[in-house]
N, C-alpha and C positions, 0 to 999 in steps of 0.2 A: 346527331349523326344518324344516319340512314341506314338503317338496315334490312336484309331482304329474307323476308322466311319462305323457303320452299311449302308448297300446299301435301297433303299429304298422298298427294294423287302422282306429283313431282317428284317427290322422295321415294315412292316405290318404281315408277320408272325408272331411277336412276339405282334404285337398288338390283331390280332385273338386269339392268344393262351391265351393271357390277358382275352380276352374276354369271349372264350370259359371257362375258370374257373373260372371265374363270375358267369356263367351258371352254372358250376356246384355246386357252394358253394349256388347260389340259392336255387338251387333244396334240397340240405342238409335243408336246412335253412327252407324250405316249409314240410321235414317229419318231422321235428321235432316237427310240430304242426297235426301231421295225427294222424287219431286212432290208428292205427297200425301199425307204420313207418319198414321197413326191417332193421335187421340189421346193414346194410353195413352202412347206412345213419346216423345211432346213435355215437355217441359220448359213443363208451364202452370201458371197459378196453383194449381190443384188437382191436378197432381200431383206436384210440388215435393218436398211434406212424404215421399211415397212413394219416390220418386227418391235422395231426399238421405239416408232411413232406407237404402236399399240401397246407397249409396256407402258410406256408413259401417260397413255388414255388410262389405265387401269390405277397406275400409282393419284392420278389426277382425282377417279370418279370415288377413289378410298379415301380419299380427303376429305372431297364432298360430301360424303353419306356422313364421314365421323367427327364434323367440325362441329357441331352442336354438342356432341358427348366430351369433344377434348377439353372444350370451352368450362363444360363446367367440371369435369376433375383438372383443371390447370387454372383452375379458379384461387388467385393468390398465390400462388406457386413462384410465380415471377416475378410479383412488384406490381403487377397489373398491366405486365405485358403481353400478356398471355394472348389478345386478342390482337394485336399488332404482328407478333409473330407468327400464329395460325393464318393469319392472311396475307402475311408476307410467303408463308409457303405455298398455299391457296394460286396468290398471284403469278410466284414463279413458277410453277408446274403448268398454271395456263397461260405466260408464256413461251414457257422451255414446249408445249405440246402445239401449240402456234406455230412455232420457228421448224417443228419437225415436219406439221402438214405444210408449210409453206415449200421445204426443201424437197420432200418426198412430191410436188404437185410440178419445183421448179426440173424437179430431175426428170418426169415422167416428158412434161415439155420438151426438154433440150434431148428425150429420147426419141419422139416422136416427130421433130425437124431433122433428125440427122439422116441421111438417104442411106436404104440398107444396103446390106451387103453385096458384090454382083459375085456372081457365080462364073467362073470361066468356062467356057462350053469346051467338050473334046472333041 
């Protein structure tokens, strides 16, 4: 069986990028207690789909960075399926984050054909 080991040069970029959206779900996390938070920051109908595609990135790259550590404290735990289950969660989370940037790119589309609003003149 094939397996792929990240170099250590891979692993810390994806450990910054971990990090970096830390920071940014922080910062979400800090307007939502503001007087006046912007838009972009709020949890609205329209940017949900946006929001929930980058919780997912996060929940996805905690995986990545920690599957080498799970692997060996769930070493015999299970029967020896330890390795089949980590990357059965591996593989749904980079599907379930697939299917979100597919919908958040299909939705940006069908917003971008639709003709805007007209304005009625007085």
């Amino acid at each position: 069986m094939f397996t792929y080991e990240l170099s250590l040069l891979q692993r810390l970029l994806i450990i910054w990028l971990f990090i970096l959206c830390g920071l940014v779900l922080a910062v979400q996390a800090a307007k939502q207690y503001a007087d006046r938070p912007a838009a972009k920051w709020r949890l609205t109908a329209e940017t949900k789909p946006y929001w929930y595609t980058f919780y997912v990135l996060e929940a996805f790259l905690l995986v990545q960075i920690s599957h080498r550590v799970l692997m060996l404290n769930f070493s015999g735990a299970l029967g020896g399926y330890e390795e089949t289950l980590l990357d059965g969660l591996w593989m749904g989370l980079l599907a379930l984050e697939c299917l979100m940037v597919a919908g958040v790119a299909v939705r940006a589309a069908l917003r971008a054909g639709q003709p805007g609003k007209k304005v009625k003149a007085q």
